[in-house]
Phi, psi and omega in degrees: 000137178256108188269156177187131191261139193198126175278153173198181196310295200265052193147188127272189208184179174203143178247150172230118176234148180224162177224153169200160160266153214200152192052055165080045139086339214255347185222153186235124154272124145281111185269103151283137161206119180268152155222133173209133214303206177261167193194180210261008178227040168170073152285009164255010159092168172187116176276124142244167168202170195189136165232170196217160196232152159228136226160137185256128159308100176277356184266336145290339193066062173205127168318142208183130182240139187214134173224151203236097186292156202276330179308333196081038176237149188249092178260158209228105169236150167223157187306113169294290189196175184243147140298199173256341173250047167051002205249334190236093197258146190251123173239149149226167196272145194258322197175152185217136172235124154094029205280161181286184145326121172095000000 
């Protein structure tokens, strides 16, 4: 499990993210819990969560990620690129189901 404090719009915040392989080895789960207390610009605070799937496409031959939000929105990304020492992998988004209006 990974803890890590980190800012974004409605704060700072801390997460516990986890990865495992899951189904026969064939998919890697991501597990998100974002938290982030009250401020003087979000005073009640906020939980998210989210889990996500990375599946290798064969019929693109490319990696493709899907994470299914607490919001009830879905996005959908595929592998963009690699760096060349491996350390920096880039997705980009492919599709969003149910994001709100705007």
């Amino acid at each position: 499990m990974e803890r890590q404090r980190w800012w974004r719009e409605p704060g700072i915040g801390e997460y516990d993210r986890t990865y495992q392989f899951v189904l026969n080895k064939r998919f890697i789960e991501i597990k998100n819990k974002s938290t982030y207390p009250p401020s003087d610009k979000n005073s009640k605070g906020e939980v998210h969560e989210d889990l996500g799937y990375f599946s290798y496409d064969k019929v693109r031959h490319t990696f493709v990620l899907r994470q299914f939000h607490i919001e009830g929105f879905v996005n959908q990304f595929k592998l963009d690129s690699i760096s060349e020492d491996g350390k920096r992998i880039i997705f980009v988004s492919e599709a969003i189901e149910n994001i709100p209006a705007g």
